[in-house]
C-alpha positions in Angstrom: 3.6 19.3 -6.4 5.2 16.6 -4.8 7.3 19.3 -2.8 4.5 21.2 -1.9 2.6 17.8 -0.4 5.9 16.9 1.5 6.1 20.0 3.1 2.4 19.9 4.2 2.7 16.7 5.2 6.0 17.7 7.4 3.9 20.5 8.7 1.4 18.6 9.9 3.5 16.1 11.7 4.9 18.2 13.4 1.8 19.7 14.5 0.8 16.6 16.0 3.9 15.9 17.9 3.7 19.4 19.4 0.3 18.6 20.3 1.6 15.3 21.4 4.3 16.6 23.5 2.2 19.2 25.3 0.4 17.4 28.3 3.9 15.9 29.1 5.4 19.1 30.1 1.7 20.9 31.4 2.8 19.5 35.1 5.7 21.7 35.4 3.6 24.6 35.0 3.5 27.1 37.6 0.7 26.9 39.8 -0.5 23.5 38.4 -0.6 20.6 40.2 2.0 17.9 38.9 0.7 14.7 37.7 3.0 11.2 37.3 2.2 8.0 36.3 4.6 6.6 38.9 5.0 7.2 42.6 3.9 10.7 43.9 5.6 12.5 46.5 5.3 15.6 48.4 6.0 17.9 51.2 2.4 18.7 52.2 1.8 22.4 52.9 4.9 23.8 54.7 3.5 27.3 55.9 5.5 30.4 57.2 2.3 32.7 59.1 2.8 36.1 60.2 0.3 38.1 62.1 0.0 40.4 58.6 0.3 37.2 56.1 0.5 33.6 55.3 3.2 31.7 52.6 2.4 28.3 52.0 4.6 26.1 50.1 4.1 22.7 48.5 6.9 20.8 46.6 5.6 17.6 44.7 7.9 15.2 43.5 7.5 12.4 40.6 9.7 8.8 41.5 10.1 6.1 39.0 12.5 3.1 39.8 13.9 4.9 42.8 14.7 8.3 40.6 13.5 10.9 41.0 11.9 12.2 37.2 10.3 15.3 38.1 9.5 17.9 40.5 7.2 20.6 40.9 6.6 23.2 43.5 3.6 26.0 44.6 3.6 28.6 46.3 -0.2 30.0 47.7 -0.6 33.3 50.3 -3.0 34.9 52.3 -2.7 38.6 53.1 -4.6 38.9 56.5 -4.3 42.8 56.8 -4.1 45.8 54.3 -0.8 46.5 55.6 0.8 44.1 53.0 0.1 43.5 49.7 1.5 40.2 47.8 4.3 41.3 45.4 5.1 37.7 43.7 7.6 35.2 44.5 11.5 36.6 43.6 13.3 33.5 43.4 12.3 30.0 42.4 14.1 26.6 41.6 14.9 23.2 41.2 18.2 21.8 41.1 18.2 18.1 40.1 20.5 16.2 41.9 21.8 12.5 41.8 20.2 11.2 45.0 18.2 14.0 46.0 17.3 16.8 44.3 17.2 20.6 45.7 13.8 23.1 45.7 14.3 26.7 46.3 11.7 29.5 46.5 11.3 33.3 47.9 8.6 35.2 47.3 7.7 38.5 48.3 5.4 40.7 50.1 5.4 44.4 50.4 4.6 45.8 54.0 4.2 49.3 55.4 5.5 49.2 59.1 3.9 51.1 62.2 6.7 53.7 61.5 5.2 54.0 57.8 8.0 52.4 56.1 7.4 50.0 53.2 9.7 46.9 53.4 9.9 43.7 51.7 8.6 40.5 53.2 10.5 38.0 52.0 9.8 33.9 53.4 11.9 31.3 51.8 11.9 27.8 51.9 14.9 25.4 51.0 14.3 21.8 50.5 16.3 18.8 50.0 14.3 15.8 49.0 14.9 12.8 48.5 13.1 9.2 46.4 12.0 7.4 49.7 9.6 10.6 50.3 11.6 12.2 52.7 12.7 15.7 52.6 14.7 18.3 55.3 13.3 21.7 55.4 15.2 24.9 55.9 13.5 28.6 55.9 12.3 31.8 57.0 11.6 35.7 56.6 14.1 38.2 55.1 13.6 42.0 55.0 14.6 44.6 53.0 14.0 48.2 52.8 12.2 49.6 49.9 
């Protein structure tokens, strides 16, 4: 019996801590918004438009005692024509870093040209960020055939 009570007892602490535990990780989520309870940071939309479509990319950052502690990024689009058609993003990450920290994301779209060829659409954004809220941008569109 007292087996049987430890082992529902265990079972149920550990239920709690996994509840516990939850909301702590739910701002890394993809396509939430990230949440800290010190400084937040972010790059504001950075948009790539293109006569057919519109990426829009937002990195948030979390800084606590001049560290950055977490980051988080979004990516939102707008398809302005039906010749495209949102595919997903490819590629995303975040490399933590020492004294800045690295965000990387491609997504895709899939496009039929005036030639009737389908390509992939693919804007990128690179960003180095850094504690004091400032961040260099690098990106643009790659193509490939499909």
């Amino acid at each position: 019996m007292r087996i049987r009570l430890g082992a529902v007892a265990l079972a149920g602490c550990a239920a709690v801590l996994g509840a516990v535990a939850q909301p702590a990780a739910a701002g890394t989520v993809v396509g939430e918004r990230l949440t800290c309870a010190s400084d937040l940071r972010t790059t504001g939309p950075l948009e790539i438009v293109n006569a057919d479509w519109t990426y829009v990319y937002t990195l948030s950052w979390c800084v606590l005692e001049g560290r950055i502690v977490d980051a988080e990024h979004v990516v939102e689009h707008v398809v302005h024509t039906s010749n495209c058609t949102w595919a997903g993003r490819k590629k995303e990450e975040i490399d933590r870093g020492v004294s800045a920290w690295k965000a990387f994301d491609m997504s895709e779209f899939v496009c039929v040209g005036g030639d009737g060829k389908t390509e992939g659409v693919n804007p990128w954004v690179d960003v180095t960020f850094y504690p004091d809220g400032h961040f260099d941008r690098d990106g643009g569109v790659a193509r490939s055939a499909r």
